[in-house]
C-alpha positions in Angstrom: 73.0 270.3 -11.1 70.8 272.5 -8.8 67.9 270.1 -10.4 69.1 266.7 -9.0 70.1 267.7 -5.7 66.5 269.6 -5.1 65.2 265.9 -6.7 67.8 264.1 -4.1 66.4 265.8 -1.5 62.5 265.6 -1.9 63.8 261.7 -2.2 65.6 261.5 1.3 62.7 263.6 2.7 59.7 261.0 1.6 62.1 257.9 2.5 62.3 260.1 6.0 58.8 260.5 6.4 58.1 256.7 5.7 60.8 255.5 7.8 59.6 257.9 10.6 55.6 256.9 10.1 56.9 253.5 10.2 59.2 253.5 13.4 56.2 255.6 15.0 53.9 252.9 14.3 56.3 249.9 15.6 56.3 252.2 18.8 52.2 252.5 18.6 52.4 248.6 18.6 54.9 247.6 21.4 53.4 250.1 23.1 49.7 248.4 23.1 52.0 245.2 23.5 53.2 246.3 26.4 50.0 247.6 27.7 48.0 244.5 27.3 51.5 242.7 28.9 50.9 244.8 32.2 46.8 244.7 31.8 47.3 240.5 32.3 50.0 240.7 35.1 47.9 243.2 36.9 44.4 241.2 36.8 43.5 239.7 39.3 44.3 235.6 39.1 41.3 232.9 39.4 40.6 231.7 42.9 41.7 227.7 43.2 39.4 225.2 43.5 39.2 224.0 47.1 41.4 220.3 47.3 40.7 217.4 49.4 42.5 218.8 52.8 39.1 219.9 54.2 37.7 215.9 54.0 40.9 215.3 56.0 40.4 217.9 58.2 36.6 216.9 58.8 37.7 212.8 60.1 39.9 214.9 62.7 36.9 215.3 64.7 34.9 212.2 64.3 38.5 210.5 65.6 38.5 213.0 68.6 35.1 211.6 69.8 36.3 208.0 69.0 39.1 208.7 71.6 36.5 210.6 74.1 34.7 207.2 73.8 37.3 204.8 74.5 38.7 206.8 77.3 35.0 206.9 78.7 34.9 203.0 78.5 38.5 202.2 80.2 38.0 204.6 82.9 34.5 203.2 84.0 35.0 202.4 87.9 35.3 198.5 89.0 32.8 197.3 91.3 33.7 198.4 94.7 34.1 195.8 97.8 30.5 196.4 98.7 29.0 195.6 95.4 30.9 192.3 95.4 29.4 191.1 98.8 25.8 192.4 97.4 26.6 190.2 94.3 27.4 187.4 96.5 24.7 187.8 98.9 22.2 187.9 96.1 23.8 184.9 94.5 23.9 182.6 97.7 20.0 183.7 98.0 19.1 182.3 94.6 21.1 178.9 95.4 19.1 178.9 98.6 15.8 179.4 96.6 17.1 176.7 94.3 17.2 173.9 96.8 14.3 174.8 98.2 12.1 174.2 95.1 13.8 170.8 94.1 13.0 169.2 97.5 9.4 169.4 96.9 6.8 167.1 95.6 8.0 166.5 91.7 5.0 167.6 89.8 2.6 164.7 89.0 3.3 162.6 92.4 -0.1 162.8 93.1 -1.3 162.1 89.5 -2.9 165.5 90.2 -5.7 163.9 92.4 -4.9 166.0 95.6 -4.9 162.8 97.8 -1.6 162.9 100.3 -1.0 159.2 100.0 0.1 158.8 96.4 3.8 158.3 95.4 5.5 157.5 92.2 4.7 154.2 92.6 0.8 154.2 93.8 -0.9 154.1 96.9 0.9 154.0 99.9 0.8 151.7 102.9 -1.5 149.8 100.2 -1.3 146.6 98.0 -2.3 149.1 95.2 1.4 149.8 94.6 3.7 149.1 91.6 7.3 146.8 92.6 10.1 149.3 93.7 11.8 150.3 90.5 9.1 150.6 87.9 6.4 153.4 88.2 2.6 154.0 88.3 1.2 155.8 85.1 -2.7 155.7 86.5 -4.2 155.4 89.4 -7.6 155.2 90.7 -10.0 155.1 94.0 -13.8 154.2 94.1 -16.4 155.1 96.2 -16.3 151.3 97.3 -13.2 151.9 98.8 -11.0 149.9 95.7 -8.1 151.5 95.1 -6.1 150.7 91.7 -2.7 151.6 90.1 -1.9 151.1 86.4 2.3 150.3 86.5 5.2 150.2 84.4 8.7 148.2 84.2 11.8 149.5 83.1 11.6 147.6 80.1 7.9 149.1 79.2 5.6 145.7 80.3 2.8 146.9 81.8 0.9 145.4 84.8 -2.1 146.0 87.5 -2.3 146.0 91.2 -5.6 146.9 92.9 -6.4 146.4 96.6 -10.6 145.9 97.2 -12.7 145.3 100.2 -12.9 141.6 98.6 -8.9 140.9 98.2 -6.1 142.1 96.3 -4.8 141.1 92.6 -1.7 142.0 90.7 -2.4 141.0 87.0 -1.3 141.9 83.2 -2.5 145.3 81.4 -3.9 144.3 77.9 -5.2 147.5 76.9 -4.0 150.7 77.6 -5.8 154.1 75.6 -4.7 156.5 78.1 -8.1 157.3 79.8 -9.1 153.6 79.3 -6.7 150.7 80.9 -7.8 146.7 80.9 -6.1 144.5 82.3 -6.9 140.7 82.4 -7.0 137.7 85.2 -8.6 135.0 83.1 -12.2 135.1 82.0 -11.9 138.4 84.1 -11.4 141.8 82.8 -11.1 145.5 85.4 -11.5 148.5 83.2 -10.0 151.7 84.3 -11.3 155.1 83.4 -12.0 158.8 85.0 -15.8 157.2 85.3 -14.7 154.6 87.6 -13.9 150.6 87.7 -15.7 148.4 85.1 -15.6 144.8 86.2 -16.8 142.0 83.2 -16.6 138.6 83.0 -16.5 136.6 79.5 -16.9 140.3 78.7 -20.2 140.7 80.5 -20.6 143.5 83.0 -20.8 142.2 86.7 -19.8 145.3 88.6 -19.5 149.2 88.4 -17.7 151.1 91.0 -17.6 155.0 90.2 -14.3 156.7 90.9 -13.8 159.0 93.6 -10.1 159.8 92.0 -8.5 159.7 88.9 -4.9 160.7 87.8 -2.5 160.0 85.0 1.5 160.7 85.1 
């Protein structure tokens, strides 16, 4: 009897020691558990990424100095009552300049000869003068004292006036080259050039007068 309780009890003593060495390592374990639980809730957490707010924040100037701008703009002072009358002084001066330049000579009245009695239409006070109307396009003067004009109708026929010491003629234009105009009266032909008047007849030269003027328009 003595026997199996002293084996009973080495039993119950071992299953102590195993449940003991067992509950003492559970403990070991929920204690590291527990540690590395704390370890992670005490370390410090990871810094977040900056978001977008800071591009929003930067266009907050950039519309500041838009405003600056346009309040800049809108309170630029109007023109006081003094600038006006300098604007209108200094406008009434340019129309007064205006009118002074278109009431002299047109360029090319005087076929840019120089002479003071050419017109638009030729000579004047002379029978070397086109028809009122129509318009001289050449004119010349010889040292003979013939003056010529080369004119021009409205409906582009051309025709020649001269007035010479020996008598006047108003005649067709045949040719006209620019700086060579001929213009026939029959078996007669008057050349005009910048050298001077070339008179032939049947196309022979009978006279040569050399120009003391020569202009085109």
């Amino acid at each position: 009897m003595i026997g199996t309780m002293s084996a009973n009890d080495n039993s119950s003593k071992s299953l102590t020691v195993a449940i003991a060495a067992v509950a003492t390592l559970l403990i070991l374990v929920i204690g590291v558990a527990v540690g590395l639980s704390l370890r992670t809730d005490t370390a410090p957490k990871e810094q977040a990424m900056p978001s977008s707010t800071p591009a929003t924040t930067s266009s907050s100037p950039t519309s500041k100095t838009t405003t600056t701008t346009t309040s800049t703009t809108s309170t630029k002072p109007s023109p006081s009552p003094t600038s006006s009358r300098k604007s209108s002084a200094t406008s009434s001066s340019t129309a007064t300049t205006t009118t002074t330049s278109t009431s002299a000579a047109p360029k090319g009245q005087d076929f840019g000869t120089g002479r003071d009695d050419l017109d638009g239409l030729g000579f004047v006070g002379s029978a070397a003068r086109c028809d009122s109307g129509d318009r001289a396009f050449a004119v010349i003067a010889t040292a003979e004292g013939t003056k010529a004009a080369a004119c021009e109708t409205r409906s582009g026929d051309k025709y020649y006036r001269s007035d010479a010491p020996s008598g006047r003629l108003s005649t067709g234009i045949i040719v006209d080259e620019g700086d060579r105009i001929v213009a026939r009266n029959g078996s007669f032909k008057y050349q005009m050039s910048p050298e001077g008047l070339l008179v032939t007849k049947d196309n022979n030269p009978i006279e040569k007068q050399a120009a003391t003027a020569w202009g085109t328009a």
